[in-house]
N, C-alpha and C positions, 0 to 999 in steps of 0.2 A: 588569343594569347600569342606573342611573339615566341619564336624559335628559343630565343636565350631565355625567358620566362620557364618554357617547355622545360626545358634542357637542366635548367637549374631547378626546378621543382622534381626532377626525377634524380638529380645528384644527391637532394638531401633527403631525401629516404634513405640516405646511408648514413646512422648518427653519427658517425667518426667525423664526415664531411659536414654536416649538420652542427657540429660541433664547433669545427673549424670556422665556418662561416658567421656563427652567433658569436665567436670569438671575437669577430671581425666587425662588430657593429661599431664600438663608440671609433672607428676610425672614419666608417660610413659615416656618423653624424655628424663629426667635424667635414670630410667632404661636402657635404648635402649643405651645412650653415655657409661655407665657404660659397660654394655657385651661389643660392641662395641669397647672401647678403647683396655679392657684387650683382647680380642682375635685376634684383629691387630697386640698386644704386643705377640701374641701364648703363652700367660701366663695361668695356671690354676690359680684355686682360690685358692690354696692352695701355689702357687708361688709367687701370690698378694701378699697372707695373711704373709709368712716371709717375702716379701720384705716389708711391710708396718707395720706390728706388727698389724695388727687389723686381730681377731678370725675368720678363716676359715667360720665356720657356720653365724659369723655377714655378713662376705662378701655375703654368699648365700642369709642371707635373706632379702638385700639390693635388691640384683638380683630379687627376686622372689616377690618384692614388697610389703617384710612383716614388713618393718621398713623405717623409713624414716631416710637419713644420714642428719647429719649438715655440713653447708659449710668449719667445721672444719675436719672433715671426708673426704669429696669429694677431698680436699684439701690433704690430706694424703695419698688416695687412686691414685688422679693426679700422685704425686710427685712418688710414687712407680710404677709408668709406664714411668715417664723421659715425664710428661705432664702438663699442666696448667689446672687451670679449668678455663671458660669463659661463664658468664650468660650474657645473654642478656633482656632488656626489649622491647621489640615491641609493638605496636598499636592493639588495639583490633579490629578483623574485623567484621564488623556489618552485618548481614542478612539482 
């Protein structure tokens, strides 16, 4: 198990942080579909980034979870991979 696996499995024994972090998921899923599409596409980000006209560095720091895109965005980032975007709302599952 890597250090940061370690490290993060011993943070969320503390539900407050635990808490925080499941808070933080549907931001991870949009992350994870974003890499995800474009490396299916064998695209760098800088191939995204002409095909889509949005700045190399905004693409990264969408990636690296330093900004949050709008559905206008997501939308333009799709379309520069010959894809749709597709949100879904589901059921909250209870404990």
């Amino acid at each position: 198990m890597s250090k940061f696996n370690e490290v993060l499995k011993e943070h969320l024994k503390n539900p407050n942080v635990k808490a925080e972090y499941e808070a933080l998921e549907p931001e991870f899923q949009v992350i994870r579909a974003m890499i995800e599409a474009r490396k299916s596409m064998q695209l760098t980000q800088q191939q995204l980034a002409d095909r889509t006209g949005i700045d190399r560095a905004d693409i990264s720091k969408l990636e690296n979870g330093n900004a949050n895109p709008s559905l206008k965005m997501l939308k333009r980032l799709a379309n520069g991979m010959g894809m749709a975007v597709k949100i879904d709302f589901v059921p909250i599952q209870k404990q």
